[in-house]
N, C-alpha and C positions, 0 to 999 in steps of 0.2 A: 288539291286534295279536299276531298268533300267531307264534312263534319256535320253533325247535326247538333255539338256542342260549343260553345265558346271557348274555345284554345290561344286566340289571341288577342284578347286585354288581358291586361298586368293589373290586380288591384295592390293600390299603393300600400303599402304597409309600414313605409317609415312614423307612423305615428301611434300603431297599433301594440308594441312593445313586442313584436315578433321576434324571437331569437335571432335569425339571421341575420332580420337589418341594424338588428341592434349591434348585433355583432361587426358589420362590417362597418359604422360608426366609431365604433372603437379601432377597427384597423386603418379607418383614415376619416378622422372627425373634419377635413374640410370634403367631403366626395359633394361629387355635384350632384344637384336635384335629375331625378330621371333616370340614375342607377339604378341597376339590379342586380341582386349577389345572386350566388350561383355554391353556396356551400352545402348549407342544413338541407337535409332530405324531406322537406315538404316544398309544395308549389304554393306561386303568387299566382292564382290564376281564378276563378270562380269553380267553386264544387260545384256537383253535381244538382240540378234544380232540385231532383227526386228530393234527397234530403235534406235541402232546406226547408221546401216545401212540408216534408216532412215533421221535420221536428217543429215547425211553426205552428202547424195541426194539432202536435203532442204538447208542447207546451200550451195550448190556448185550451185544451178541454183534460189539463193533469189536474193534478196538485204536487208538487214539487217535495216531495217527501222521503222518509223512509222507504226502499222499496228494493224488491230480490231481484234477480233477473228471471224472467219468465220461460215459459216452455216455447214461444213466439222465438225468442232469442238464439235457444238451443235449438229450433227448427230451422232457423237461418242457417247457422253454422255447417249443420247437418246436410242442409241441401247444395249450399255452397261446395263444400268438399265435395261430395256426391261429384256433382254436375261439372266441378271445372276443376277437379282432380284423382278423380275416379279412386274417393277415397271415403270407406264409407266409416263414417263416425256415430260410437255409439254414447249417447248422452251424458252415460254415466261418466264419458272423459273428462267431461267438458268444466272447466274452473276458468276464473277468472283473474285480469290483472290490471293495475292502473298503465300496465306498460309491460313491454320486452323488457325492455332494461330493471327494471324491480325484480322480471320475474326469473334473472339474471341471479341476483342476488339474493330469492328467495330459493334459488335451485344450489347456490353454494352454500348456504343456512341448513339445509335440507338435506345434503348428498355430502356434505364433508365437512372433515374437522380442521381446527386454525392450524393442525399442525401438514397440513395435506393441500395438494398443488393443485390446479387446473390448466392443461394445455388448451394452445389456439394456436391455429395457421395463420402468421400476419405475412403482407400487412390484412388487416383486419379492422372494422370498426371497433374505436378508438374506448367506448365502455363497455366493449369486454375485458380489454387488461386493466381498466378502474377499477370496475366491477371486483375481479379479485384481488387487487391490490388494497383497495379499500377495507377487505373482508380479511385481510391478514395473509391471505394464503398465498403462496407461491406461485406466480407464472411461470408457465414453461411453452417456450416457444416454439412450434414446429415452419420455419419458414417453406411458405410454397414457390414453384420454381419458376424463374421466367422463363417463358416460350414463348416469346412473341410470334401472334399479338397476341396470344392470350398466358394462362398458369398452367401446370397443373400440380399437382400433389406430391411431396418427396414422402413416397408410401413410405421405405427403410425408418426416414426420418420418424415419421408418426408412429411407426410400429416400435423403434427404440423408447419413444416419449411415453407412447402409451402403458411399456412393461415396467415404467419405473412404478417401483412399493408404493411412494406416493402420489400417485397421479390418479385421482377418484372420478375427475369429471373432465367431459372432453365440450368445448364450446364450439359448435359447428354452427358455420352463417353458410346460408344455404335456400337462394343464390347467395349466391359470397359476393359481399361490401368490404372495400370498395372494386377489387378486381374485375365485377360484372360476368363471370362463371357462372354458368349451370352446372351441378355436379350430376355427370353419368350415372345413370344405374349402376351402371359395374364399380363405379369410384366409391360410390355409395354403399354398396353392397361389401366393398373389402374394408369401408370405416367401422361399417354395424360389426364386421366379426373378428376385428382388430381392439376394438371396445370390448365385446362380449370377452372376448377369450381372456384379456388383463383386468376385469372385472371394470371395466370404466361407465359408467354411464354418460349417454349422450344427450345433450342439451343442443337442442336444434333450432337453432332460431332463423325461419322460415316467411319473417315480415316483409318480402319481398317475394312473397311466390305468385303471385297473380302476374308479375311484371315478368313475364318472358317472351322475348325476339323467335320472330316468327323462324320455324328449322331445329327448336330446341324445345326439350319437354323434361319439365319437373317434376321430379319423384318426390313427394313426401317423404323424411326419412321413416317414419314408424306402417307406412304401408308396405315397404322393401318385403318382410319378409314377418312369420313370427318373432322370430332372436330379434329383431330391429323393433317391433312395437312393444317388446317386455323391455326392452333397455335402455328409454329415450325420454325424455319430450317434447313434444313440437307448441315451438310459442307463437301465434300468430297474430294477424291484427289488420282490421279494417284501413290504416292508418297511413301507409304508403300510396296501397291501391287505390284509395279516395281520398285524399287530403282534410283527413279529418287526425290528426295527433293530438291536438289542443284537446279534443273529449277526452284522451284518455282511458281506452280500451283496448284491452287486449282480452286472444283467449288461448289460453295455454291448456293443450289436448295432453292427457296422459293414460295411456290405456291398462299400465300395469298397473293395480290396483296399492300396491303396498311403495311403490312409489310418489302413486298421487295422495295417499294419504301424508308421507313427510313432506312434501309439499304444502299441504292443506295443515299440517301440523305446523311446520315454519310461518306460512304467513298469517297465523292464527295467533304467534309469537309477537309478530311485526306489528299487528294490529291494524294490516292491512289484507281485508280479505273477501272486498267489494269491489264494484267497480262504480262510478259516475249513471245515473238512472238515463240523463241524455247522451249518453256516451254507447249506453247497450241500444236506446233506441237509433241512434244514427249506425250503430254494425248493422243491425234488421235493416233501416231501410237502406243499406248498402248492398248488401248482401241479397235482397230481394227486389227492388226498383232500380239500380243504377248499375247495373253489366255493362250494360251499351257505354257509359259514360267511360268508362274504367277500361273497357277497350277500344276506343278512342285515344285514351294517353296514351297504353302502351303505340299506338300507331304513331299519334305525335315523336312519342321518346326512338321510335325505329326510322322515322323523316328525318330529327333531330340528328341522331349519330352521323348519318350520310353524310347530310348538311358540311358539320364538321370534318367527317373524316376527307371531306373534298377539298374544304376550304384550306385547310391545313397543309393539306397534302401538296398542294399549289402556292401558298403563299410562306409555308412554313414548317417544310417536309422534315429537317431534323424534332420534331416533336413527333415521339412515336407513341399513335393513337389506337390503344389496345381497342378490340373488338369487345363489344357488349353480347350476352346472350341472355341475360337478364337484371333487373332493374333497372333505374334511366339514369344511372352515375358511372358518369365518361372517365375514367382510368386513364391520363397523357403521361409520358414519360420525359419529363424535360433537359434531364442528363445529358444528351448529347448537345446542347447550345453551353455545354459547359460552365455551367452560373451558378456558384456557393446554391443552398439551396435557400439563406437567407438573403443575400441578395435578392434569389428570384423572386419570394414572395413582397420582398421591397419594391419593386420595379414592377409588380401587378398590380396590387394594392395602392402604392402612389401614385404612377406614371399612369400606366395603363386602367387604372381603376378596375379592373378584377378580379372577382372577390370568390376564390376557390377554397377548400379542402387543401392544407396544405400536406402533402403525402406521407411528413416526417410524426404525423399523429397517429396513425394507424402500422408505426414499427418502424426500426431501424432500417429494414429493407425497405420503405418507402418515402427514403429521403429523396429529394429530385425528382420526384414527382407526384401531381395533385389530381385531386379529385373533382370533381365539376359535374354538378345537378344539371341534366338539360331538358328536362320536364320545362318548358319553358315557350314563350311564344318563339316561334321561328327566329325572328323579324330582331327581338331582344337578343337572343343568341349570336346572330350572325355579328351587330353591331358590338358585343364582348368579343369576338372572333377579331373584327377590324382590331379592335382597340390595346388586342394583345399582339397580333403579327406588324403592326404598326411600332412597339416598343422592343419587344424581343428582335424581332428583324435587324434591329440596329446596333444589337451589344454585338 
């Protein structure tokens, strides 16, 4: 497979205080030199040149100050949508966040009171039910259904969830993490009027919409229809599609105007209602210099699954290995090797040394099974492949 990117060196990061290796230090303080975890949803791997090259440029002729985000910024956004999801944004949407997950929190501050609930389809990433449990409010869980190898939706279920009195806000992940689902137009289409009609507002967090397997296409939820862009917002962010998280930008799209103002009023509240200056500049040069980069990994993340879904299949076929049709986190289902699900993560973590998502964080329904980033070099992947059918093989 021919690259014109660098997809297989690993830069080392156990020294850099990166969440994930830190993290798997703590899940096994003696791992050997040369591991690689495989949980947090960024890559060990080199960004794209554009935006280093980039911001090296921006920081040697700034000054590092006070500063707005510019019409450059909003033009990015703009053409981005446009171009690679035929979805045309007008500027006046456009706000900003240090993150999804703030603006998570800025949309339950903004859209409901302590006394009022927010549903989620789990399993689900794991700070949205923080997110409002933290806020006081109630979670209300609508589980989605398995069909392997993939989900889909218990409509009945969301449409009972959605009519309760208190239920103001609906948190849709979309592609949905960690499942790996594209949601259909039509799936789409009956959340927007299953929301509208019990007066719910929908919170669409979309940080994973660039990453989609080739056979499947993403709808933005607020381009579905009028009723879907007056009752939504869509959070998004440079941050998956280019491995830049650490800046800290996001941009949350809301087109109804008296919506984006309690928003704008909330995180006005928060006292957060800026973003990082080389945070807006690395979205621009993302968003306008490194395409080619960015579809490159999705090709790697659609090598990667085969990869697995082969090796598996051959050395460790009771591991059932849902189908991705977007973002590059691999859904296994390890319930059928029959292993508590604390064990299993014993026996990956110590024996085997890999270091996953473990499934029982993202809902009750995804106990027994984990999650697994494979944005990753081939070559590291395979040898965590060896290293788990090597150990599991033998319980």
């Amino acid at each position: 497979m021919s690259r014109e990117y660098d997809f297989t060196s690993i830069v080392d990061r156990s020294k850099d205080n990166s969440n994930k290796w830190e993290l798997m230090k703590v899940w096994n303080p003696q791992v050997e030199e040369g591991i690689v975890p495989f949980s947090v949803a960024d890559l060990d791997m080199k960004i794209a040149p554009e935006i280093v090259e980039g911001l090296q440029d921006y920081i040697g002729n700034t000054v590092l100050g006070y500063t707005m985000v510019g019409p450059e910024y909003k033009q990015a956004i703009m053409d981005w949508n446009k171009n690679r999801h035929d979805w045309l944004v007008d500027p006046d949407w456009i706000l900003t966040s240090s993150g999804v997950v703030p603006a998570l929190y800025t949309a339950i501050h903004a859209y409901t009171q302590p006394d009022q609930a927010v549903a989620i389809m789990t399993p689900v990433y794991h700070p949205f039910k923080m997110a409002i449990q933290n806020t006081k409010r109630q979670v209300v869980e609508v589980p989605l259904e398995e069909d392997f190898p993939t989900y889909q939706i218990n409509f009945s279920a969301l449409e009972k969830a959605l009519q309760r009195p208190d239920v103001s806000l609906l948190f849709l992940c979309s592609p949905h993490n960690p499942v790996g689902r594209v949601w259909t137009k039509e799936e789409l289409s009956t959340i927007s009027h299953l929301a509208f009609d019990n007066d719910v507002v929908v919170v669409a967090d979309e940080i994973h919409y660039d990453i989609i397997f080739p056979g499947y296409q993403h709808t933005v939820f607020a381009a579905l229809s009028d009723q879907a862009r007056d009752n939504c917002i869509v959070c998004t962010a440079p941050s998956k599609s280019f491995n830049i998280a650490g800046l800290q930008a996001s941009t949350i799209l809301i087109p109804n105007p008296d919506l984006r103002q309690k928003f704008r009023d909330a995180q006005v509240c928060s006292g957060f209602e800026c973003i990082n200056m080389l945070g807006a500049k690395a979205t621009e040069l993302a968003y306008t210099k490194a395409g080619k980069w960015m579809e490159e990994l999705v090709d790697l993340s659609v090598h990667n699954h085969q990869v697995l879904k082969d090796y598996l299949g051959q050395h460790l076929p009771q591991v059932k290995v849902y189908d991705i049709q977007g973002t590059y986190l691999q859904w296994l289902d390890f319930r059928p090797l029959g292993i508590p699900a604390k064990e299993l993560e014993n026996l990956l973590h110590k024996e085997a040394q890999v270091f996953l998502n473990e499934g029982y964080i993202f809902g009750a329904n995804g106990e027994g099974f984990g999650r697994m980033n494979i944005a990753c070099p081939t070559e590291v992947l395979v040898a965590a492949l060896e290293r788990m059918v090597e150990v599991l093989s033998k319980v």
